[in-house]
C-alpha positions as CSV (number, residue, x, y, z in Angstrom):
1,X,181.8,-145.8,-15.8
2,X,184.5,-146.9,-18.3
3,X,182.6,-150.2,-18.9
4,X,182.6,-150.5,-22.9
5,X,182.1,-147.1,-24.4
6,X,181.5,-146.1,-28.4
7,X,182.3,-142.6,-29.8
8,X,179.4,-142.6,-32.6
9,X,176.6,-144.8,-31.6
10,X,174.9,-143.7,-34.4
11,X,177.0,-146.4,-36.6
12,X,175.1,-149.1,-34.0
13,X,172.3,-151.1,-34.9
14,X,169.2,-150.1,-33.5
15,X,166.1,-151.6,-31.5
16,X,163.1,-150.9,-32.6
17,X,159.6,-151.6,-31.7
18,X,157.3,-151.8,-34.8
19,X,154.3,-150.4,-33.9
20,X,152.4,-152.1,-36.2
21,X,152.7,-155.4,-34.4
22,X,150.2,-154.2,-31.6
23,X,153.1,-155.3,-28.5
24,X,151.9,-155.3,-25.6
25,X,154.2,-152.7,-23.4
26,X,154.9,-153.5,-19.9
27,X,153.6,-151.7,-17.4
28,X,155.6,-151.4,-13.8
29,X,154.5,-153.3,-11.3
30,X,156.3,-152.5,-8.2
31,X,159.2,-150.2,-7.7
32,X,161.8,-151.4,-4.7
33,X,165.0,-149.6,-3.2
34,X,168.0,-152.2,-2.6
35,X,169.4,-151.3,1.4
36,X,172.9,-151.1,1.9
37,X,175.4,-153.9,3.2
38,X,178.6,-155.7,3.4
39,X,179.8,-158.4,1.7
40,X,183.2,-160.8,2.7
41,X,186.0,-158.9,4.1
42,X,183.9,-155.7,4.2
43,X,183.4,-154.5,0.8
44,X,180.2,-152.4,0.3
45,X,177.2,-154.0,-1.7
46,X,173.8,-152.9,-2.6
47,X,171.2,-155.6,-2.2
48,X,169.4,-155.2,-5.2
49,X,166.7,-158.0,-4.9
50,X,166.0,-157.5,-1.0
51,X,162.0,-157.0,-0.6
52,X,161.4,-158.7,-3.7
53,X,159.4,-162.5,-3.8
54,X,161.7,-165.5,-5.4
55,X,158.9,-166.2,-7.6
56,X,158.6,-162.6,-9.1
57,X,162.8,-162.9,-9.6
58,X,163.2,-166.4,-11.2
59,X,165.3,-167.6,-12.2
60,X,167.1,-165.2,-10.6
61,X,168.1,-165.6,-6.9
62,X,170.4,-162.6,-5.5
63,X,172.2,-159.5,-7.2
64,X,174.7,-157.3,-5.3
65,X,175.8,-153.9,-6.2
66,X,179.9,-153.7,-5.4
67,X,180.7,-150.5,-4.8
68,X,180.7,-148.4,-5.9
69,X,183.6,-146.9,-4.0
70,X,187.0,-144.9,-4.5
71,X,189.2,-147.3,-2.0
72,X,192.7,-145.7,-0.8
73,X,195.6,-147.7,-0.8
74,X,195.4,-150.9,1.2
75,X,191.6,-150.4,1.4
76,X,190.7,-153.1,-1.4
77,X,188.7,-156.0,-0.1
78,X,187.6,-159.6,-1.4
79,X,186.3,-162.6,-0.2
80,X,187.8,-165.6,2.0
81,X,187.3,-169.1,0.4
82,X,184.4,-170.2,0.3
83,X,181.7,-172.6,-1.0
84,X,179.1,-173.0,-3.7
85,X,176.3,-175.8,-5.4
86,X,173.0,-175.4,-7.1
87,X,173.1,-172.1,-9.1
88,X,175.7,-170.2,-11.2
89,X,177.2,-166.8,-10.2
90,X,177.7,-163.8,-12.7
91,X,180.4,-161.1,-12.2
92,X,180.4,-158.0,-13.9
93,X,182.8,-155.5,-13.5
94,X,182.3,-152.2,-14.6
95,X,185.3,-150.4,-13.4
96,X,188.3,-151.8,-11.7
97,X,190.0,-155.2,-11.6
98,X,189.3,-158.7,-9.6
99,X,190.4,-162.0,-10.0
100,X,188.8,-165.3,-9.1
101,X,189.7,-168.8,-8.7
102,X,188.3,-172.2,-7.4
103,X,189.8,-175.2,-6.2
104,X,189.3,-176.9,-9.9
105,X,191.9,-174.5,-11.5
106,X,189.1,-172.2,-12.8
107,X,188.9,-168.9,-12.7
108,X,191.0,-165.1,-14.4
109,X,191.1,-161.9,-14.1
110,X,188.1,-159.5,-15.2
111,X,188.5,-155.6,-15.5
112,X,186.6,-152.8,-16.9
113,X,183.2,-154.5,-19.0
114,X,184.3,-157.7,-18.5
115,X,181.8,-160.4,-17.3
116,X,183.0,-163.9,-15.5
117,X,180.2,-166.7,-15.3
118,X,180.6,-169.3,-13.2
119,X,178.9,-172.6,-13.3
120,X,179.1,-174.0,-9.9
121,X,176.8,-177.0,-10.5
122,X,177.7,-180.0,-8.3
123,X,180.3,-177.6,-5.8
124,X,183.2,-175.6,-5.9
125,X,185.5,-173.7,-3.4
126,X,185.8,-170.1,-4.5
127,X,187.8,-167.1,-3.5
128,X,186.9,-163.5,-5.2
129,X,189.6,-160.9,-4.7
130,X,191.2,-157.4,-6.1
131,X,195.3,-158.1,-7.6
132,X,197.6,-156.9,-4.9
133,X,198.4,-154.5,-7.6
134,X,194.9,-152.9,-6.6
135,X,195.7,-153.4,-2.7
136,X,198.9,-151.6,-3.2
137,X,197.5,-148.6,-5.5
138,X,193.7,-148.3,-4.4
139,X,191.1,-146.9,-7.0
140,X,187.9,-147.3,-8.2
141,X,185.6,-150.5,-8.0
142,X,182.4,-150.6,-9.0
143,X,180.6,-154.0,-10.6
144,X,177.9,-156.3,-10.4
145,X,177.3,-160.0,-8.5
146,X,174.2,-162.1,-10.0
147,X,173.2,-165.3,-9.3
148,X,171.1,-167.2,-11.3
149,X,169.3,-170.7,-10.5
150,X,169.8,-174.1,-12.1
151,X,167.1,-176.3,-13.4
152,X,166.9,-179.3,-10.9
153,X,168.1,-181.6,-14.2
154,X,171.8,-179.5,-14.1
155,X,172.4,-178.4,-10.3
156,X,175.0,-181.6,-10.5
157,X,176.9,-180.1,-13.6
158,X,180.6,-180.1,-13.5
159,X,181.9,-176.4,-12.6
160,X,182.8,-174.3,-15.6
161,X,184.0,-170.8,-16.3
162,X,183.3,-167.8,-19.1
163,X,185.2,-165.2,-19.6
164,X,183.4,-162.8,-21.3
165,X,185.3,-160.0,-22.5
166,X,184.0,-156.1,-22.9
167,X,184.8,-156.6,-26.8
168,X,182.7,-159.6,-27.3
169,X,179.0,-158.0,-26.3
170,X,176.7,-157.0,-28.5
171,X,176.8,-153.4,-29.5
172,X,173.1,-151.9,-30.0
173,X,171.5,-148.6,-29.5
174,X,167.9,-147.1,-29.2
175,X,165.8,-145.7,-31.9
176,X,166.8,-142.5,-31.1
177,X,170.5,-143.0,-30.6
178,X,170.9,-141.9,-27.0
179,X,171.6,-145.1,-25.5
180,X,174.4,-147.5,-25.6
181,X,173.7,-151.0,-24.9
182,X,175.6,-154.3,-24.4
183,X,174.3,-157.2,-24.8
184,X,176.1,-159.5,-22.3
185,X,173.7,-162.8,-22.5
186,X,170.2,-163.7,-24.6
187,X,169.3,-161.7,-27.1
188,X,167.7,-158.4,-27.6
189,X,165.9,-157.6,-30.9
190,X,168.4,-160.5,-32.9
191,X,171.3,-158.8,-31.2
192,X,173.0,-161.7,-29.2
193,X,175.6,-161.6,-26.7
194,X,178.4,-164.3,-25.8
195,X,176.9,-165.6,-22.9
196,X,175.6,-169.4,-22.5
197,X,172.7,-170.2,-20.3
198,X,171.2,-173.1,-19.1
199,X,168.0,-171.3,-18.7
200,X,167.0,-168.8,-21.6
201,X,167.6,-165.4,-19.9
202,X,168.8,-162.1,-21.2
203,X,171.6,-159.5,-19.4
204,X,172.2,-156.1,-20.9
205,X,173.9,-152.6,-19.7
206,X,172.4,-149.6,-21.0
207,X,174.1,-146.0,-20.8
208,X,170.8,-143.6,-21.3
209,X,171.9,-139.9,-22.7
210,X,169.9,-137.3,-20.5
211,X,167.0,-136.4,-22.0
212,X,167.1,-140.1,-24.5
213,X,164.6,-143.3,-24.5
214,X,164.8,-146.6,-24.7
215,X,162.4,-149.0,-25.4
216,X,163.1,-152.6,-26.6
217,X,161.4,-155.7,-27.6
218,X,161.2,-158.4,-24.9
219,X,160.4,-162.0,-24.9
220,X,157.3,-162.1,-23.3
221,X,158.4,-165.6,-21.8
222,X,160.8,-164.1,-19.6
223,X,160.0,-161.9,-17.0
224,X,161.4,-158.3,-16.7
225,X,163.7,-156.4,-14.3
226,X,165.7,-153.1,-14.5
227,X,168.3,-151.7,-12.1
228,X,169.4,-148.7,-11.7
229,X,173.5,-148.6,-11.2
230,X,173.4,-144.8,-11.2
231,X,171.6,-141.7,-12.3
232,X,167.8,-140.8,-12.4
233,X,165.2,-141.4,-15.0
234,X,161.6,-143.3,-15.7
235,X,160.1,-146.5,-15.9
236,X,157.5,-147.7,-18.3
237,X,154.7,-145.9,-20.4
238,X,153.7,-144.5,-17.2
239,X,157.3,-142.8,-16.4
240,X,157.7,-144.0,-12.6
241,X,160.6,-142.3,-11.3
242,X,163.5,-144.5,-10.4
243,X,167.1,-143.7,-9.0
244,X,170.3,-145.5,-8.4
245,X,169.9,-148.6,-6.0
246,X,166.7,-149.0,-7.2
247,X,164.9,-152.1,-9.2
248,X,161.9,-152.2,-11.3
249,X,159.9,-155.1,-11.7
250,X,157.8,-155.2,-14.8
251,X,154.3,-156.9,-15.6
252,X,153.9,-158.9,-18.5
253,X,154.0,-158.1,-22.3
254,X,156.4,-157.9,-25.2
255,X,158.6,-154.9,-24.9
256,X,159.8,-152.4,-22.0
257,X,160.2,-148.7,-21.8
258,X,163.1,-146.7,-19.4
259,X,164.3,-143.1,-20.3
260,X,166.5,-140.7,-18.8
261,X,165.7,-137.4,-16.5
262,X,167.1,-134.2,-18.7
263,X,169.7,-133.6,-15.8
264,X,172.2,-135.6,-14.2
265,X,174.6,-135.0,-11.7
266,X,178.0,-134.2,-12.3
267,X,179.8,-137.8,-11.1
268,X,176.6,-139.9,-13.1
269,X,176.3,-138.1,-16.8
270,X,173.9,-141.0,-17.8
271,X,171.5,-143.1,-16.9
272,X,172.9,-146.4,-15.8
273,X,170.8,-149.5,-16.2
274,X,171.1,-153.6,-16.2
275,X,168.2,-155.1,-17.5
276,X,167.8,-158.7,-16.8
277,X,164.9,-161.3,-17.4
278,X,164.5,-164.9,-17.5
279,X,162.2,-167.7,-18.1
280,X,160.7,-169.0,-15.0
281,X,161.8,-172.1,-13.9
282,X,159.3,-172.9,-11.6
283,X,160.7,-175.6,-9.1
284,X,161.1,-175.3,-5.5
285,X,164.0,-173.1,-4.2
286,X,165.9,-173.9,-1.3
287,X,168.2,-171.6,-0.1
288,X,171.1,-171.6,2.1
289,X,174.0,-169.4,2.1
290,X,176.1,-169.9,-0.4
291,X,174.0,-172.9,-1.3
292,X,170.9,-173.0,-4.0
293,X,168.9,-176.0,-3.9
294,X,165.2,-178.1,-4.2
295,X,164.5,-179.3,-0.7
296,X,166.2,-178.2,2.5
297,X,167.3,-182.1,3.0
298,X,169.9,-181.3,-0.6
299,X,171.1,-177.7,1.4
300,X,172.3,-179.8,4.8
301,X,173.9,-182.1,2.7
302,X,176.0,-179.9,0.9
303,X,176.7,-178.1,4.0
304,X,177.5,-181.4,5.1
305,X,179.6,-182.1,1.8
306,X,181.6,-178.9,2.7
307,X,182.6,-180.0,6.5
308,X,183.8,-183.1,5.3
309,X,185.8,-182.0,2.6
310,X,183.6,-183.6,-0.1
311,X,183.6,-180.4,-2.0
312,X,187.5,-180.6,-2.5
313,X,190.6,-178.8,-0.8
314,X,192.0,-175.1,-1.4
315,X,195.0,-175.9,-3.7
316,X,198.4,-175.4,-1.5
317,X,199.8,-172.4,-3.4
318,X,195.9,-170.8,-2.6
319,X,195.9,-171.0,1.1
C-alpha cells in the first residue's frame, strides 16, 4: 500500500491521550463484516457499511472497498455515466490511478494517496474510470468510495471538486511511534487535514506496525467508525478482534483504541485502517440509487430531473 509513506515516523508529531483528563474511552459496540460485490462495469467492491443502521453511520451513507485487485492487461474497469444529487462522494485511492469527470467540466486524475471530493449538491452527471494507460498495462488498484450526506440547507449547492493530494495530509503518529497516520479531513489531536466539510467530520488512514497501538483523542460529537482495509489486529480497551473487510462501530466517549496483531501476513505487513466519524445530522434520509435525499417525493424528482435531461448533457468529446 504505497499510499503516502515516511521513513522515520519518529520525526512526526504524536497523539496523545493525557490521562489526566479522565476521557472517556470508547468501548466497541458492534463488530460487522462488509460482503463482497460489484460495482459499474464489474469492478470488485467491499460493502463496508452493509448490516449497519443509517442512524448509527450518519452522516455517512455508503463506503465501498475497490479492490483490491492485480487486474491483467485490458482487465481495468470503471463506471458508465451516471447521475448524482443530495450528498457528496469521496475517492481515495490508495494504489493505482483513476480519473473522473462530470458534465460541469470537473473532475482529474487521482493516484497513489490521493483523495478526490466531490460536491454533487443540486446534480451532476459523473463517469469514474482507470486512464487507458492502466487499460493497456493492467496493475494494481486498490482505494476507497465514501459517501457522505448533506445537510437539507446545502443538498441544492452547486457541484464542486477537491483535489486532495497525498502531500497535503496531515502527517501524525501514535505515542509509541508504530503507526503512520494521515489526516485526510477534520482534525485529530490539532492535526488538521485539507479537506472541507459541510458537516464537521473527520477521515484518517492509519498504517499500524505489528505489535504497535494507537489510541487517539476523538470528538465526542462525532460518532466513531474503523475499517479494516487489510491486516489483523484489535478494537478498543477490550481488544475485539477485527480483520480486513471488517468495520467497527464505536460507543460514545472521547478517544478510541485499535492496535495491531504481532504477525501479519506476508502481502499486508501492517495494519490497515480508515477511521471516519461525523456529527450526526439527524434529518430524514431518503435514498435512491445514486440519489441522497429528505423525502421520497425529492428522490422521484430527481430521477425525474435525470430522464428529462434537467441534470445536464454528457459533454460531446465524453460520449
Amino acid at each position: 500500500m504505497p499510499a503516502l509513506t515516511v521513513p522515520d515516523l519518529t520525526v512526526l508529531p504524536r497523539l496523545e491521550v493525557p490521562a489526566s483528563t479522565g476521557a472517556t474511552e470508547r468501548s466497541v459496540r458492534r463488530v460487522t463484516t462488509a460482503p463482497r460485490g460489484f460495482e459499474g462495469e464489474g469492478f470488485p467492491v467491499r460493502r463496508a457499511f452493509a448490516g449497519v443502521d443509517l442512524a448509527d453511520l450518519d452522516p455517512f451513507i455508503h463506503m465501498d472497498q475497490m479492490g483490491e485487485v492485480e487486474y491483467a492487461p485490458g482487465e481495468p474497469k470503471g463506471t458508465s455515466w451516471h447521475p448524482h444529487r443530495g450528498f457528496e462522494t469521496v475517492t481515495y485511492l490508495i494504489d493505482g490511478t483513476f480519473e473522473h469527470a462530470d458534465n460541469h467540466g470537473g473532475g482529474g486524475l487521482i493516484t497513489n494517496g490521493d483523495t478526490q471530493w466531490m460536491t454533487a449538491g443540486g446534480g451532476v452527471l459523473h463517469i469514474e474510470r482507470p486512464p487507458e494507460a492502466l487499460v493497456t498495462s493492467g496493475g494494481l488498484f486498490h482505494g476507497l468510495q465514501l459517501w457522505v450526506n448533506l445537510p437539507r440547507a446545502q443538498k441544492w449547492v452547486h457541484p464542486r471538486y477537491q483535489d486532495l493530494r497525498a502531500g497535503q495530509a496531515a502527517l501524525v503518529t501514535s505515542s509509541d511511534a508504530g503507526a503512520l497516520v494521515r489526516v485526510i479531513a477534520g482534525s485529530l489531536d490539532g492535526h488538521a487535514g485539507p479537506g472541507s466539510t459541510y458537516t464537521p467530520m473527520t477521515m484518517a488512514h492509519a498504517s499500524v506496525e505489528p505489535g504497535a497501538r494507537l489510541h487517539v483523542p476523538w470528538d465526542r460529537e462525532q460518532n466513531a467508525l474503523v475499517y479494516v482495509l487489510a491486516g489483523d489486529g484489535f478494537a478498543g480497551a477490550e481488544q475485539r478482534p477485527v480483520t480486513t473487510g471488517q468495520l467497527v462501530l464505536f460507543g460514545p466517549g472521547e478517544s478510541l483504541r485499535v492496535a495491531a496483531a504481532g504477525t501479519q501476513d506476508a502481502r499486508h505487513p501492517k495494519l490497515e485502517v480508515v477511521l471516519l466519524g461525523g456529527r450526526p445530522i439527524r434529518e430524514p434520509v431518503a435514498w435512491g440509487g445514486p440519489f441522497v435525499m429528505n423525502t421520497r417525493e425529492e428522490v422521484m424528482d430527481a430521477f425525474g430531473d435525470f430522464s428529462k435531461g434537467r441534470l445536464g448533457a454528457i459533454p460531446a468529446d465524453r460520449v
